[in-house]
N, C-alpha and C positions, 0 to 999 in steps of 0.2 A: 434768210428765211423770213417769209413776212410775217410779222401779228395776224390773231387771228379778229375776225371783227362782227360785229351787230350787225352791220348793214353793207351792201355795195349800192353805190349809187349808180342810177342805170341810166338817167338822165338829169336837167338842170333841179329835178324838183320832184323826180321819181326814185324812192328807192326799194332793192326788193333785202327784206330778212333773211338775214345768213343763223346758223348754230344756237348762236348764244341768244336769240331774239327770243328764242324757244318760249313759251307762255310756264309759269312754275304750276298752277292751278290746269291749265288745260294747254295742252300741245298742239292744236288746233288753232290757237290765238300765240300772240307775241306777248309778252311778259311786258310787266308796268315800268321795270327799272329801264327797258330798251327803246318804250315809245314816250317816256320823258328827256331821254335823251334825246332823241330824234327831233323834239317838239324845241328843244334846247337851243339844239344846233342849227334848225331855219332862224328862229328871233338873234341868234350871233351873228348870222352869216349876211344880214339885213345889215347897212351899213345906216354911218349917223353923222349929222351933221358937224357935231363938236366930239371929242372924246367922253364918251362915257360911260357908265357901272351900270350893268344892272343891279337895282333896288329889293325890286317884287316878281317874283314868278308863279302864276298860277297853272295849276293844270288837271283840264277835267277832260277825265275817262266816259265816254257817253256809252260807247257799249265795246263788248269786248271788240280789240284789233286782230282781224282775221292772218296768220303766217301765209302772208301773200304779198305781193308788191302795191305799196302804198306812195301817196304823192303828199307834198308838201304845198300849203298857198299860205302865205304870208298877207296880210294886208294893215298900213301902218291908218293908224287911228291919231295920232298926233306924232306931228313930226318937227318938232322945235330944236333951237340951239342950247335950251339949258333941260329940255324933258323930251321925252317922246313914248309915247303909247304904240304898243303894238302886240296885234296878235297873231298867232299861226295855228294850221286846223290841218289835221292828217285825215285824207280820205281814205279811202276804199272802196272800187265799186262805183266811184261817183258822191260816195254818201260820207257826211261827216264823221269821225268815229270817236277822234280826240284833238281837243284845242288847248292853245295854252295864250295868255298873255302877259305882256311884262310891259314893266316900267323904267326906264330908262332915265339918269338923271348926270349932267354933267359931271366930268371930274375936275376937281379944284383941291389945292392944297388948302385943309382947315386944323384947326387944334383937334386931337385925333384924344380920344379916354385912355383910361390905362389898361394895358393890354391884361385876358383875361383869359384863364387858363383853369381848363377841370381838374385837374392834378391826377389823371390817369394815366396809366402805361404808357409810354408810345411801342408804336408798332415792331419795331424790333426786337424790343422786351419781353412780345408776348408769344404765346405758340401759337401755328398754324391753325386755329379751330375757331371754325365758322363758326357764322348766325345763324345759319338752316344747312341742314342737310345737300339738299340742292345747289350749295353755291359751296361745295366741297372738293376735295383736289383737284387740280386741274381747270377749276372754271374760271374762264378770264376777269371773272370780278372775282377780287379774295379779299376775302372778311377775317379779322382778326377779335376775339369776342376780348372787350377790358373792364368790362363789370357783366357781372348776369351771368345766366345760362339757357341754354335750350332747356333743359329739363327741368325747371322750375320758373312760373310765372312772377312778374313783376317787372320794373324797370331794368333798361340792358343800354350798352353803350358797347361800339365797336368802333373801329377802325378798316376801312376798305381803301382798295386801289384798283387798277384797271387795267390786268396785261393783255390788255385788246384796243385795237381802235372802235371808236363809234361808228365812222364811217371810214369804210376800208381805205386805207391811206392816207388820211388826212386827220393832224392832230387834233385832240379829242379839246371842248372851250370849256373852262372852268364852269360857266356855268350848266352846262351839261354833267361833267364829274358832279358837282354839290347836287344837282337835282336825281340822277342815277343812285348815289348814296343816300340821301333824303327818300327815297324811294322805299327801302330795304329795310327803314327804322322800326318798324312794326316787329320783323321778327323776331329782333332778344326782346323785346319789351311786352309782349304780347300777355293777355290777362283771362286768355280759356285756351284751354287744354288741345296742343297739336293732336292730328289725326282724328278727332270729332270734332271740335270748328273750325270753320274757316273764318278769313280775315283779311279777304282782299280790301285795298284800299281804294276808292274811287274818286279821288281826288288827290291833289298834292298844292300847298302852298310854303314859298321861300320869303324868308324877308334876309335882305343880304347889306352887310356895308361894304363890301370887296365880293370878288372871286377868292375861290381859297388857291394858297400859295403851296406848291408844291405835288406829289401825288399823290399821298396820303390824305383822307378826311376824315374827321372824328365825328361820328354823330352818338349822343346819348339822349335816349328816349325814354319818356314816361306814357303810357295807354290808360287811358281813361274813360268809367264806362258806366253808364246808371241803371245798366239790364233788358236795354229796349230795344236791341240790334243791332247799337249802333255803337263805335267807339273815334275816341279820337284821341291820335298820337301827335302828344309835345318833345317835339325833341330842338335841342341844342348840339349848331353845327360849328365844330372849329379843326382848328388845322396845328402842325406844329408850332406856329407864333400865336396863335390862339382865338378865340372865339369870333367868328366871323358873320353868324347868322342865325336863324332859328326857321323849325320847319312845321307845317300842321297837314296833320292828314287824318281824313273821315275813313275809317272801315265800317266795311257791310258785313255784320256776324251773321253766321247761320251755320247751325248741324250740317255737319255733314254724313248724306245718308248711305246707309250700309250698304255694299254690294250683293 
């Protein structure tokens, strides 16, 4: 039986939204954790002169992604033996919707720090219970909460994995898993009241020294906010061997209005 998955690719650079791409805010649109991964996996699938990491990954949401079939264009911006720049832009319609860029930077053996570790649960310690509601039994991303809670605001740190492909059939690239996770960190960490704000994020940035190892990622998040609309989530990304990255993401606050 096969996984279930985000995406089926319909051509080199067309893919159309399957289930899980679902929008969490509105049903109509594809959800943020599904079109970073998407955006993830054109800049992987882009090959490189020498081996190398990605670094930095940005990625802005221009306007919502319609549940429809969408293309991929890729165009590199430097393309060197020890760096290379590059961005990708998901259309729709013709029209840009979301971009992302990354930075790409040689792999070399260096003196590596001492490995660094949050001293929280790992995933099998904890029980089954999600960061949202929405991403509860059965959803091919499963969140495990190991600090926080839904029901009370403040910082929150979980653990996710992925029993679905990205793109149907074809293994899911590290750097898609950390940005799909990175994606999610808002919701234990969140700092106004579920069901009257909202807290989409419309943007996402990775700073990375590896891909994370394994399927498991830990991300714990802090949300920060001065009252003015606007928030923005710090969170620290690691894995079973330990701390591999850090992520930032801007949310757009707003009531939300009564039916």
């Amino acid at each position: 039986m096969s996984k279930p998955a985000f995406y089926r690719q319909v051509d080199e650079a067309r893919f159309e939204p399957l289930v899980p791409a679902t929008g969490s805010w509105n049903r109509k649109h594809q959800n943020g954790v599904a079109v970073a991964g998407l955006l993830a996996h054109a800049l992987e699938a882009t090959p490189t002169r020498s081996p190398m990491a990605t670094t930095r990954l940005t990625v802005d949401i221009m306007r919502p992604v319609p549940f429809q079939p969408v293309e991929t264009r890729v165009r590199l911006i430097r393309d060197g033996a020890r760096m290379q720049l590059i961005d990708a832009e998901i259309l729709a319609d013709g029209a840009v919707v979301a971009r992302a860029s990354a930075m790409r930077v040689r792999s070399e053996a260096t003196p590596a720090a001492a490995d660094l570790t949050l001293g929280l649960p790992l995933p099998e310690d904890l029980p089954a219970n999600p960061v949202t509601s929405v991403l509860g039994t059965g959803h091919p991303m499963e969140t495990r909460l190991a600090r926080g809670s839904m029901r009370e605001l403040g910082p929150g740190g979980f653990w996710t994995t992925f029993n679905a492909d990205l793109v149907d059939g074809l293994p899911m690239p590290g750097l898609a898993r950390a940005a799909m996770a990175a994606d999610v960190a808002s919701a234990p960490s969140t700092i106004v009241e579920r069901g009257k704000w909202s807290f989409a994020n419309v943007d996402l940035s990775l700073y990375l020294t590896r891909a994370p190892i394994g399927d498991w990622v830990l991300c714990d998040a802090v949300t920060l906010s001065d009252g003015a609309g606007v928030g923005l989530v710090n969170t620290v990304l690691a894995d079973r061997t330990g701390v591999f990255g850090r992520a930032h993401q801007t949310l757009f606050l707003a009531p939300i209005e009564a039916a």
